[in-house]
FIDO-296469 format. One line per field, with one value per atom (N, C-alpha, C): x, y, z; residue in one letter; atom name; chain. Coordinates in pm, whole numbers, plus 50000, padded with zeros to 5 digits. Layout:
! FIDO-296469
x: c(X:...)
y: c(Y:...)
z: c(Z:...)
res: c(A:...)
atom: c(CA:...)
chain: c(A:...)
***
This chain:
! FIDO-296469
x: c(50417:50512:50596:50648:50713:50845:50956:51047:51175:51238:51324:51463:51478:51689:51741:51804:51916:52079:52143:52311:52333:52315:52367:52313:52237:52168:52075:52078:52007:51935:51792:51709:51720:51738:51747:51676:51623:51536:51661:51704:51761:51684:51806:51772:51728:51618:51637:51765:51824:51895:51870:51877:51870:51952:51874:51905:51948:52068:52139:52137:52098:52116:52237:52297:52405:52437:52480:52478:52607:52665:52788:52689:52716:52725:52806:52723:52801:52769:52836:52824:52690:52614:52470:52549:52629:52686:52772:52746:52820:52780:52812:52730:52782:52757:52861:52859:52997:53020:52919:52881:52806:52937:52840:52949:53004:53144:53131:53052:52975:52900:52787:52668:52547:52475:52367:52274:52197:52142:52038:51957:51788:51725:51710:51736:51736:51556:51531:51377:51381:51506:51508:51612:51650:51812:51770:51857:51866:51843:51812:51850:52033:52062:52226:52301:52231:52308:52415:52494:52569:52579:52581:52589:52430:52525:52332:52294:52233:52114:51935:51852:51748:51622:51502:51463:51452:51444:51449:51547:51682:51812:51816:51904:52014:52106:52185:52354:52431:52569:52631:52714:52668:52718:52786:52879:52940:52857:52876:52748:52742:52908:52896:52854:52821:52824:52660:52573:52459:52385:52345:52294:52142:52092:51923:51901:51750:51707:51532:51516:51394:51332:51197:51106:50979:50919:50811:50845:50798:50788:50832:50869:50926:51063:51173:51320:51311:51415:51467:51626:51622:51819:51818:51948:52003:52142:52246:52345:52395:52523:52545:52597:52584:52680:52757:52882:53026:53033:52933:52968:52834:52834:52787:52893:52922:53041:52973:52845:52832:52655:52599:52508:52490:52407:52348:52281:52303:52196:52164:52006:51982:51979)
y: c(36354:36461:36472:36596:36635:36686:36612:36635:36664:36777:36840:36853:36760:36807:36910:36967:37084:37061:37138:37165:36992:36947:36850:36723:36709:36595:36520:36392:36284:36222:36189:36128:35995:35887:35771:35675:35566:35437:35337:35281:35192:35027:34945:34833:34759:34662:34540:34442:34359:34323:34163:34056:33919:33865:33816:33723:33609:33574:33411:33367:33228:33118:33092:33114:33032:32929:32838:32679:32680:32803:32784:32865:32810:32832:32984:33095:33223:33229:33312:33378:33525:33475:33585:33701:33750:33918:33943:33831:33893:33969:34041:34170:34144:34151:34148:34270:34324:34448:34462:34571:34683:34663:34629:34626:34794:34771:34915:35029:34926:34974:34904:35005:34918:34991:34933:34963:35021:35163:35230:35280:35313:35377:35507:35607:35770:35787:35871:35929:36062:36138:36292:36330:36426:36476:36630:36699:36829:36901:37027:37093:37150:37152:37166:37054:36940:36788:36843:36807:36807:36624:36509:36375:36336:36259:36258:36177:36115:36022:36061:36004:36052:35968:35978:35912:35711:35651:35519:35470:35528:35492:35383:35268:35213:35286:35298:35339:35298:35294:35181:35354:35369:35466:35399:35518:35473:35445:35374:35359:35399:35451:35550:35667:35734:35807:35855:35786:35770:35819:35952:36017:36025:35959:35949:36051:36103:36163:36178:36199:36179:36289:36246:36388:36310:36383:36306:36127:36111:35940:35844:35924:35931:35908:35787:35805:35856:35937:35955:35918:35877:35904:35979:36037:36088:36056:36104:36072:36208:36287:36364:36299:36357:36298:36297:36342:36263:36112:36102:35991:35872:35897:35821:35760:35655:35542:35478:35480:35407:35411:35444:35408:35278:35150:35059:35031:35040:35051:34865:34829:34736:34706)
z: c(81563:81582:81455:81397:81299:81324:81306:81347:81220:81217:81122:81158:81119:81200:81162:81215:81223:81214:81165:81155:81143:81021:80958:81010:81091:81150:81086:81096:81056:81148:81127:81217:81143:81210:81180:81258:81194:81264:81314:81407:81444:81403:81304:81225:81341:81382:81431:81426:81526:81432:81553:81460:81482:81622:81692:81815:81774:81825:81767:81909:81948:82031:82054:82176:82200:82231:82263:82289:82378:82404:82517:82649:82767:82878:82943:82932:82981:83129:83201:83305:83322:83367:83413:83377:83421:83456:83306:83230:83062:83010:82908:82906:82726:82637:82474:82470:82407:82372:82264:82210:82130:81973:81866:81756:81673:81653:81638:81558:81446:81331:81305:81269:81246:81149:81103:80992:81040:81013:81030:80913:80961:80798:80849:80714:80747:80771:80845:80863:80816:80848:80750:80782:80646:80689:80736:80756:80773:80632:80588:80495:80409:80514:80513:80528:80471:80472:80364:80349:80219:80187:80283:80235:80158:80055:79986:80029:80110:80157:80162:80141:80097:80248:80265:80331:80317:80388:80332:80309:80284:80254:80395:80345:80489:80480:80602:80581:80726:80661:80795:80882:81012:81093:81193:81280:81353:81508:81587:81673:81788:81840:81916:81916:81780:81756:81742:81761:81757:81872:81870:81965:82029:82143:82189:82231:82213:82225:82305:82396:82484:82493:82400:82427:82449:82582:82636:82650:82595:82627:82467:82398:82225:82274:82189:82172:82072:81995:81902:81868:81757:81746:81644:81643:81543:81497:81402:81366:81304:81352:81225:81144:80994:80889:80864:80955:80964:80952:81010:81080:80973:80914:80797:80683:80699:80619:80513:80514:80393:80347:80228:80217:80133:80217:80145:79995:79904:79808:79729:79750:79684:79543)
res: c(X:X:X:X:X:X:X:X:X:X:X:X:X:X:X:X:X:X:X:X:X:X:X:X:X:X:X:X:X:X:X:X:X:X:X:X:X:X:X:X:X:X:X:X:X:X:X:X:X:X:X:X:X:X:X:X:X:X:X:X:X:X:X:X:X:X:X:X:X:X:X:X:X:X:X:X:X:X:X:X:X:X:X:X:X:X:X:X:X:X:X:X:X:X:X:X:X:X:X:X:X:X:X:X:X:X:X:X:X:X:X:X:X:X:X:X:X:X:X:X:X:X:X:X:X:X:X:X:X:X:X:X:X:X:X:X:X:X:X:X:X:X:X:X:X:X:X:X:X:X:X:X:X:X:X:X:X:X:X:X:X:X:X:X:X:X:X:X:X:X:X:X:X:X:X:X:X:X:X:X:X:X:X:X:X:X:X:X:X:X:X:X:X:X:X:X:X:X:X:X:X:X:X:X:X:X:X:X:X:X:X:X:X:X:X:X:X:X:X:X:X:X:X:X:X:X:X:X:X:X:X:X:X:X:X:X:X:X:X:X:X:X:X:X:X:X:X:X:X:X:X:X:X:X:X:X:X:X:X:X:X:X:X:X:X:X:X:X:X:X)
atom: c(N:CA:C:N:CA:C:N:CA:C:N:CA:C:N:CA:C:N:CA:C:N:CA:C:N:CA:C:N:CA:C:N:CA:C:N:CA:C:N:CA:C:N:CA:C:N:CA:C:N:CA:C:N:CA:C:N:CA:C:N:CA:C:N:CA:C:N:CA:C:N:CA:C:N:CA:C:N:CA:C:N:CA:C:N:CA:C:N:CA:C:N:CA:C:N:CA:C:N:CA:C:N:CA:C:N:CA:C:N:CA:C:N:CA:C:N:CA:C:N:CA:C:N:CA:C:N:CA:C:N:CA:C:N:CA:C:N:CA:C:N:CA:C:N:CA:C:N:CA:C:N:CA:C:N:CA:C:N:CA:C:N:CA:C:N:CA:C:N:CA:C:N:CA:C:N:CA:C:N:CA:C:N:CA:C:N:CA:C:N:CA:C:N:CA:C:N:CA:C:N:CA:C:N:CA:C:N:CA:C:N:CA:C:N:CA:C:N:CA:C:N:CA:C:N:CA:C:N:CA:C:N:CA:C:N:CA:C:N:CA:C:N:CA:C:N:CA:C:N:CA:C:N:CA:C:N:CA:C:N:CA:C:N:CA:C:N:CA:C:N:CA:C:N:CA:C:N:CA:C:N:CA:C:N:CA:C:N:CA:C:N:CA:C:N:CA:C:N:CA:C:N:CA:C:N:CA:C:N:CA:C:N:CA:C)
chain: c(A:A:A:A:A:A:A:A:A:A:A:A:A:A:A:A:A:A:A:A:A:A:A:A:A:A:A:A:A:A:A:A:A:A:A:A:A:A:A:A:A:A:A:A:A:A:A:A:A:A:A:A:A:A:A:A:A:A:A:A:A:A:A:A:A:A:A:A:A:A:A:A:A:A:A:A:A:A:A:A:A:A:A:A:A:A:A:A:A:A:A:A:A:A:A:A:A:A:A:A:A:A:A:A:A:A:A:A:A:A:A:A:A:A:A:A:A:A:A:A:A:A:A:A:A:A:A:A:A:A:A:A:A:A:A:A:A:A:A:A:A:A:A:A:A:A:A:A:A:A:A:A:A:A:A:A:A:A:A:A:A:A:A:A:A:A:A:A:A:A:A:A:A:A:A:A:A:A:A:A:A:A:A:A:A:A:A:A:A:A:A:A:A:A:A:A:A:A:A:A:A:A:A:A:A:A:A:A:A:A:A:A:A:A:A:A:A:A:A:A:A:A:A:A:A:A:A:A:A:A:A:A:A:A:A:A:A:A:A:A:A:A:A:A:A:A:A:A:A:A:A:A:A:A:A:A:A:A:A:A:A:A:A:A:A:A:A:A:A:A)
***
């Protein structure tokens, strides 16, 4: 599927991000809050991006702000670029 964002939208890959072992004893029904910011990679911007990010970029977004998207049996996310704080560069 070929997918093209619109009015400033970013399709983005959601980072893996590492499972740590705990060694304390929680309660079954704990739940950890969601951190407020995370690393994502761009898959395509819109044409009317004005933030420069290119495909392949990381960049740190806000993670509420991170919108799913369900078509057929496909997630998608997206992000507008407000809400883009930072691009990663190695």
């Amino acid at each position: 599927m070929d997918i093209t964002p619109c009015n400033r939208h970013i399709l983005i890959d959601l980072q893996k991000e590492e499972q740590k072992e705990n060694s304390i004893l929680l309660p079954e029904e704990y739940s950890p809050s969601k951190p407020r910011h995370q690393t994502v990679r761009v898959l395509a911007t819109s044409s009317d991006c004005s933030v420069e990010v290119i495909k392949n970029d990381v960049v740190v977004v806000d993670t509420s702000m991170i919108e799913e998207v369900k078509i057929g049996d496909q997630i998608l996310y997206f992000v507008l670029e407000n809400y883009i704080l930072a691009n990663i560069k190695k």
